[in-house]
N, C-alpha and C positions, 0 to 999 in steps of 0.2 A: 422568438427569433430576433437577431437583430437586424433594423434595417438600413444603418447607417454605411454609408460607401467604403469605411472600415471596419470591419469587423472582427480586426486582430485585438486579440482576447488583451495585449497589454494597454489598447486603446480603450478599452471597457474599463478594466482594471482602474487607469488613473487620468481619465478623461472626465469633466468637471467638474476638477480636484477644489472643492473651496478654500481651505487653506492647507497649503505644500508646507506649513510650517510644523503641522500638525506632528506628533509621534508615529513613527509606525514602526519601529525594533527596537527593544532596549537591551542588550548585555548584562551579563552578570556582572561584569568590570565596571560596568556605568557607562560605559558607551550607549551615545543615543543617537538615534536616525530618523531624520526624519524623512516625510515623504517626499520634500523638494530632493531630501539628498538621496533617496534609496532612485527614482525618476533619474539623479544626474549618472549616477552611481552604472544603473541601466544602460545606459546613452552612451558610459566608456567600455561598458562590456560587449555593445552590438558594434562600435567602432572596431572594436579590436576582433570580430569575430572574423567582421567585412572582411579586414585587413589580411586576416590567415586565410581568406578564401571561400568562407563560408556564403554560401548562397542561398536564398529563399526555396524553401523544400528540403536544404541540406539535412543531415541528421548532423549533429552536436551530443556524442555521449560523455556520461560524465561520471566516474565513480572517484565521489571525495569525499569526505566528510563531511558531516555538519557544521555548516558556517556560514554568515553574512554574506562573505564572496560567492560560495555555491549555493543562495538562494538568487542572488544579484545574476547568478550566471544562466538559470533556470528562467528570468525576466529576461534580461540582455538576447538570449536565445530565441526566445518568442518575438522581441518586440526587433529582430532583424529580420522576422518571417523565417528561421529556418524550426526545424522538430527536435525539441528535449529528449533526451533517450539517457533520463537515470539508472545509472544500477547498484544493485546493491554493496554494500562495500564490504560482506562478506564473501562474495563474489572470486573464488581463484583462477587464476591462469587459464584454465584447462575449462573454465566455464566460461570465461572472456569472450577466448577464440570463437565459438559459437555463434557469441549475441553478435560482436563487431562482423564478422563476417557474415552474418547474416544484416543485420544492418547498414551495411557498409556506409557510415557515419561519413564525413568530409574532414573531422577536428574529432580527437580523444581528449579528455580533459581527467586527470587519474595526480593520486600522491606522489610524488617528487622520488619517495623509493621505490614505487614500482615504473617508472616509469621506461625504465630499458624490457624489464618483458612484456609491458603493453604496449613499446614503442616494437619490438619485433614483430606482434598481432598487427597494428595500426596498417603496417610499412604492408603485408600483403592485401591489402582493398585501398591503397596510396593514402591514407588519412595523416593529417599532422600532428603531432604530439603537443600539449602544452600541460604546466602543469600548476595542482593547487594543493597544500598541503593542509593539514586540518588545523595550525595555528592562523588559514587565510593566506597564507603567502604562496609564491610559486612564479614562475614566467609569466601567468593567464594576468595576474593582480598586480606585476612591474610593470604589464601592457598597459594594463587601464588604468593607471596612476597617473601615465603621462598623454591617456588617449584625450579626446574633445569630447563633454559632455552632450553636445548637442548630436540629435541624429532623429532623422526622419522616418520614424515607424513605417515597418514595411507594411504595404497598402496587402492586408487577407479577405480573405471570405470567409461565410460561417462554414465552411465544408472543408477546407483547407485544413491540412494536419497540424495542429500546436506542439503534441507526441506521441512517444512510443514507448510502451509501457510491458516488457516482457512479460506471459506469465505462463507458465509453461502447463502440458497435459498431459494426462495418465500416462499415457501412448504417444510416440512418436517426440519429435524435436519441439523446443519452446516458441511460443507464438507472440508474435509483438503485437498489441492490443493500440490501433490507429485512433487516437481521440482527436478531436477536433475543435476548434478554438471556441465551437458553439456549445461542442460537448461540457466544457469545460465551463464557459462561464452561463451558459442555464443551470448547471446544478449549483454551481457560489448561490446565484440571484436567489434561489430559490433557498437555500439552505438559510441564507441571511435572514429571509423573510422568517420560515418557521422557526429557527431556533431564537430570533426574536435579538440579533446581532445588531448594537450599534455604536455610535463612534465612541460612547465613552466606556466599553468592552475591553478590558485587558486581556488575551490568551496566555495561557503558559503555556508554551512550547517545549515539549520534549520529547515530542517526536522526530525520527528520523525523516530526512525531506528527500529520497531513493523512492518512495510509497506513494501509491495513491492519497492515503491518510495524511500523515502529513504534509505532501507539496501540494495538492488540490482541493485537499479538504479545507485546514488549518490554515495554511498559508492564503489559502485565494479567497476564501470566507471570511478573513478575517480586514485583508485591501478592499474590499468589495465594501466593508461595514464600514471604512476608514477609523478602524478599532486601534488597537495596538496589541504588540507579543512583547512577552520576557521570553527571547532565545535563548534555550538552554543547550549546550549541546550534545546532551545524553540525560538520560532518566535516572533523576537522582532526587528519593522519598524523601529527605529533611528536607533538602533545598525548595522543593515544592510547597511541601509543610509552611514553608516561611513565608515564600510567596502568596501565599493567598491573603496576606492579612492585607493584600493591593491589587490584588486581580480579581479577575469576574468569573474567565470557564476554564477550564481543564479539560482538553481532550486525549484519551487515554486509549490501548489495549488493555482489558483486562489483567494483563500483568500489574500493570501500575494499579489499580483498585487494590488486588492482593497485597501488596508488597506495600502502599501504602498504610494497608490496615494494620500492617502489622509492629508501624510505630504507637506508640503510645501517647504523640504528639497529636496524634491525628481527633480531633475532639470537633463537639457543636463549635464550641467558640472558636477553633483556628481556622473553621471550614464559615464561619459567618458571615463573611464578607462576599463569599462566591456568589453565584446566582446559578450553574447550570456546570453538570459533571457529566460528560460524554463518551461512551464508549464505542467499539468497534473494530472491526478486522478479525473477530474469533470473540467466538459465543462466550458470554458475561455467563458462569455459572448463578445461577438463582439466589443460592446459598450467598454469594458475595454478593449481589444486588440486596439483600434482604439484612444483613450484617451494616454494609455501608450505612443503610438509611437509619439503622440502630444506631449505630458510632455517630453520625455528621447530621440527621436530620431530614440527608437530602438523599433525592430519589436520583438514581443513576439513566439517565437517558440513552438505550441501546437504541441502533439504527443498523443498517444495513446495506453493505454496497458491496464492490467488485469491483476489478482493476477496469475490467470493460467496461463499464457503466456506471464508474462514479456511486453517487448514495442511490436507494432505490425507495427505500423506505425509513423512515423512523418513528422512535415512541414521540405520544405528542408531546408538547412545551406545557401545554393545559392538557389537565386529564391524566388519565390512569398511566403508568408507567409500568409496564405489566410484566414483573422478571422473565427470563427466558422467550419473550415474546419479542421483536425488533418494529412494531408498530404500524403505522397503515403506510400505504403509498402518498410517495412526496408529490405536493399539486404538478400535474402537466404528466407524472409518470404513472403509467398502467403496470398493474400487478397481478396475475390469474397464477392458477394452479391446473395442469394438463393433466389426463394420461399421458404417461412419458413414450407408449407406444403408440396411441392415434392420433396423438395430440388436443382429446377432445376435451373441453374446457367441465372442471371436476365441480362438484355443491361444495358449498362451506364445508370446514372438518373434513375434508376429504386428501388422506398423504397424495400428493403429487409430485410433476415436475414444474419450477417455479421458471414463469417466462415474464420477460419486462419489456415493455414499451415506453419510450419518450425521447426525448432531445436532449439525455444525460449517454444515451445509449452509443456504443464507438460503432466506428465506421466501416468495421473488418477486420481481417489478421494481414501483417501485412505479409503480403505476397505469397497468401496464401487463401486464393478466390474460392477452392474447393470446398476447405474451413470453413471460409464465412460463410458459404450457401448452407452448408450443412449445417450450420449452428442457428437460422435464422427460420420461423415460419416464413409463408408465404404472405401473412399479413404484417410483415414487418417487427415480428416479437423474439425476443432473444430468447434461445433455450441454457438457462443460466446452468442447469447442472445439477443446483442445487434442489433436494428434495422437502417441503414442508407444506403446508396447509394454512389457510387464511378461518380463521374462526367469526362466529355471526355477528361479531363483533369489527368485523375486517381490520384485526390485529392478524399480522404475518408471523406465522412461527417457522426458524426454521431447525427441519429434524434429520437430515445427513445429508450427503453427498453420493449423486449417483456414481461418481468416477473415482471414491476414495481418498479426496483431497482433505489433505491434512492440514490442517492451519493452527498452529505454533508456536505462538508468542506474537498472532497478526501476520505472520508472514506461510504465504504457501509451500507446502512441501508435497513434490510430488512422488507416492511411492515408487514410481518404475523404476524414477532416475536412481533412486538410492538401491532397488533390488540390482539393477544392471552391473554396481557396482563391487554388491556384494559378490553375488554369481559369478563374477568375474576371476575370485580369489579362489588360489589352491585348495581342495579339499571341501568348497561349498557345492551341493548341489541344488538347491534352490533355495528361495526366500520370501518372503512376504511383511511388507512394510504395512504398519496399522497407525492408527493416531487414535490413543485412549485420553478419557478425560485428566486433565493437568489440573489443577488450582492457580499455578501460578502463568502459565501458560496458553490455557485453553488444553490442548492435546497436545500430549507429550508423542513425539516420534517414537516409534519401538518397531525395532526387528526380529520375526521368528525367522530361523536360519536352521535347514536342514544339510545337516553334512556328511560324505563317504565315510563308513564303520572305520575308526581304526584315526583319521583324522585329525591332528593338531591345530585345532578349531576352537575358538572360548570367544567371550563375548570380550574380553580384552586383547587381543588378536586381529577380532573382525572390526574394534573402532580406532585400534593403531595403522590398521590399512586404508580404513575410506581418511584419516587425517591429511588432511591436503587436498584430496581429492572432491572434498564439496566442503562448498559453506558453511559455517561453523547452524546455523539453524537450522539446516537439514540433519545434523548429525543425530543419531537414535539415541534416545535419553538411557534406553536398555536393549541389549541384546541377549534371545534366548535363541537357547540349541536345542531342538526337540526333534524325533524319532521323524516325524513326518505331518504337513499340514494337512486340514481338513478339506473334502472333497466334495463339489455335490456329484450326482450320478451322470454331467457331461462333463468331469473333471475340472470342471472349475475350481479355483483355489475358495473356499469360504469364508471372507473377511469378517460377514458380521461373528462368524463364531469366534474367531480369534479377537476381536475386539470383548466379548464377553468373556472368552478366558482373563484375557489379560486387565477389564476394565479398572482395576480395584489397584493395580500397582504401586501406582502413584499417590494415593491414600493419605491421607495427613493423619 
C-alpha cells in the first residue's frame, strides 16, 4: 500500500522521475516524447478538463482511438482526480446510451463524426461534448495546445476511484468494474518486478488502450519501469516484425502470435534481440505456444487477469512456461480453487470455481452494492467466475467459464446480449450463443438459431440484422439454423453440447 499523503496513481507513476529527459513514446513517424513532455503534455489535459467542469470523482468517458492524445487524456484524467471510463470504439449508438447513462460521466470525449449522436446521449445526464479524432486532433487537443502546463495533482487516496471499466454479464445490464488508484498501481509495481521491466525496455505497443491490457497493463508497466513504447496504432505483423530488431517485449492477444506466425519473416534472428513475448486476454492455444518456441526460440509467457482484478497470475520469467497453463499467483495475490456451490476450498487437480484475493482486486460494481456482495466471499475473495484448477505444481490452469463468457480476439462477448438480439427478429424463436475454439482468435462467436417452420431465416439474414446493432466483435463468426436445441431434463439449454457439436468449425 502506499503511504504517502498522495496516493494518486499519476503521483506514483512519475514522482522521482530521475531524468524527464528520458524516452517514454516513440511513433512510427519518428515522433519522440519524452517524459518531461508526456508530464507537461498531462498538465494541459487536467487544465483543460478543470476548465470544462470536470471535478475530482467526475467520470471523464472516452471513446477515440489510438493516440498519444487519448493516452495523455487517460493521465491528464487521473492526474485531475476525476475517473477514466474507456470504451471501446467498436462500441454503437445503441450501446453508448446504456454505459453514459449509467455512468453519467461530467465530459464525453468521442471522434469528431460521431459527435452529434453522442452529443444527443451526453445532453440527457447534462455531460459536455469535446472531441478527439484518431489523427490526434479535435476541440480536447486545440484546448491543451494553448492550456498551461503546469498543474497541481489532485491530492487522492489509495481507495479513491482512478476508473471504470465496463464489463458486462450473462444476465441482466453491464457492470462498471470500480478500480482504484491502489488497484492500479499494486499490480504495475508488481508486474514490473516479475516480468523483470526495466528502464532500458522497449515495448511494442499494439494494443488497443479501451482494455485493461493495454491501458493498465502496457501502458502503466511500462512508466512504472521508466521503459519506453513504439506506439503503434493498430496491429500490424511486418511492422512488428521490423520492430524487434530494437525493442525488448511484445505484448500480445493470441491473435498476434497467430497472425504473426504466419509470416515467413518471423525467424530466431528477427526475434533475437527481444527478451520476453507475452500473452493474454483469451487462452494461448497450446499448439501456437509450442510452434512459436519452434519458429523464434522463445517461450511465450501466458498470464492471467480480468477487467476486475487487473493480472492474477502468470507463467514465471525463470522456469517452466507451461502451454495452456497461465502460472502461479502474482506475489501479494491469493489464488484457491472452491466448490462453486459451498465454497469450500478444493485439493490440487481439483476443476473448481477460481477466487482471488489482493490489492489488484476492484472495489465493487458501480452502483450496484447487491452485485458486489454477491460476487465477493465473506473473507474478502472474489468469485471470478471462471472455472479451472491449480496442479501440485501451483500452476493455474484455466478450463471454462461458469457463466458462458466468450472471449474473442481478448475481448468479452457476452452470449445474452447477442441472444436478446437475435430473438428479437421475425420468425426466430430461440437462440443460443457458444464460443468454440478459434486459432486466430481464441473463440470464435457462433450462433445456434432456432426458427417458426416455414420462416425466412438463413444465417445471412440473421447477421444483416444484428449489423449495427452490436459491436463489430460481438458479431457470430457463423450462424446455424437447426430444428431445435439441446435440453437437460429442467430445460435448460445445454451449452457444453452445443460447443462439441460445433467445436471443430473453425478448423484450419
Amino acid at each position: 500500500m502506499n503511504t504517502t499523503a498522495n496516493a494518486n496513481l499519476f503521483c506514483r507513476l512519475f514522482d522521482n522521475l530521475d531524468d524527464p529527459s528520458r524516452l517514454a513514446i516513440e511513433m512510427l513517424d519518428g515522433v519522440r516524447i519524452s517524459y518531461a513532455d508526456l508530464i507537461a503534455r498531462a498538465g494541459q489535459m487536467a487544465n483543460v478538463l478543470v476548465s470544462r467542469g470536470v471535478k475530482p470523482g467526475d467520470r471523464v468517458a472516452a471513446q477515440t482511438e489510438k493516440s498519444v492524445p487519448a493516452l495523455v487524456l487517460y493521465l491528464g484524467t487521473v492526474r485531475a482526480g476525476a475517473v477514466y471510463l474507456p470504451l471501446n470504439t467498436a462500441y454503437t449508438l445503441n450501446e453508448l446510451d446504456y454505459f453514459i447513462g449509467d455512468a453519467e460521466p461530467s465530459l464525453v470525449v468521442c471522434d469528431p463524426a460521431k459527435a452529434d449522436g453522442i452529443g444527443t446521449i451526453a445532453a440527457k445526464v447534462g455531460a459536455k461534448v469535446e472531441t478527439l479524432g484518431a489523427d490526434g486532433k479535435g476541440s480536447l487537443t486545440d484546448a491543451a495546445a494553448t492550456a498551461g502546463a503546469e498543474f497541481n495533482t489532485v491530492s487522492r487516496a489509495n481507495d479513491d476511484l482512478a476508473a471504470i471499466l465496463y464489463t458486462s454479464g450473462t444476465t441482466g445490464r453491464s457492470k462498471g468494474a470500480m478500480l482504484t488508484h491502489d488497484n492500479l498501481a499494486s499490480n504495475s509495481y508488481s508486474l514490473v518486478d516479475y516480468w523483470r521491466f526495466t528502464k532500458d525496455d522497449v515495448l511494442i505497443h499494439a494494443l488497443p488502450i479501451y482494455h485493461t491490457h493495454g491501458l493498465f497493463v502496457a501502458s502503466n508497466v511500462t512508466l512504472f519501469a521508466r521503459a519506453s513504447m513504439i506506439f503503434l496504432p493498430k496491429f500490424d505483423p511486418e511492422a512488428i516484425i521490423k520492430l524487434m530488431a530494437r525493442a525488448t517485449v511484445l505484448m500480445g492477444v493470441p491473435t498476434f502470435y497467430t497472425r504473426l506466425l504466419q509470416s515467413p519473416a518471423l525467424t530466431r534472428e528477427s526475434t533475437k534481440h527481444m527478451r520476453l513475448f507475452i500473452s493474454g486476454s483469451a487462452p494461448l492455444l497450446a499448439d501456437t505456444h509450442r510452434e512459436w518456441f519452434a519458429r523464434t526460440g522463445h517461450a511465450v509467457l501466458e498470464r492471467y487477469g480480468m477487467t476486475e482484478t487487473n493480472m492474477n497470475t502468470s507463467n514465471p520469467y525463470d522456469g517452466d512456461r507451461v502451454p495452456g497453463a497461465v502460472g502461479h499467483a502474482l506475489p501479494g495475490v491469493t489464488v484457491r480453487v472452491t466448490d462453486p456451490e459451498t465454497g469450500k476450498e478444493l485439493a490440487p487437480d481439483t476443476i473448481g470455481m477460481i477466487e482471488v484475493k489482493g490489492p489488484n482486486v476492484f472495489k465493487g460494481y458501480w452502483r450496484m452494492p447487491e452485485k458486489t456482495k454477491a460476487e465477493f466471499r465473506d473473507d474478502g475473495f472474489f468469485i471470478t467466475g471462471d472455472l479451472g484448477k491449480i496442479d501440485d505444481r501451483g500452476y493455474v490452469h484455466i478450463l471454462g467459464r461458469g457463466k458462458d463468457l466468450v472471449i474473442s480476439g481478448g475481448f468479452n462477448v457476452y452470449p445474452k446480449e447477442i441472444e436478446s438480439e437475435i430473438d428479437a427478429m421475425p420468425g426466430v424463436v430461440e437462440s443460443a450463443v457458444i464460443g468454440v475454439p478459434h486459432a486466430d482468435f481464441g473463440e470464435g462467436v457462433t450462433a445456434v438459431v432456432v426458427c417458426n417452420k416455414g420462416a425466412d431465416v438463413d444465417e445471412t439474414s440473421v447477421l444483416k440484422a444484428l449489423d449495427g446493432r452490436l459491436a463489430k466483435f460481438k458479431m457470430p463468426k457463423r450462424v446455424f439454423i437447426v430444428d431445435d436445441l439441446p435440453r437437460n431434463a429442467m430445460g435448460k439449454v445445454q451449452k457444453n453440447i452445443l460447443r462439441d457439436t460445433y467445436a471443430k468449425i473453425y478448423a484450419k
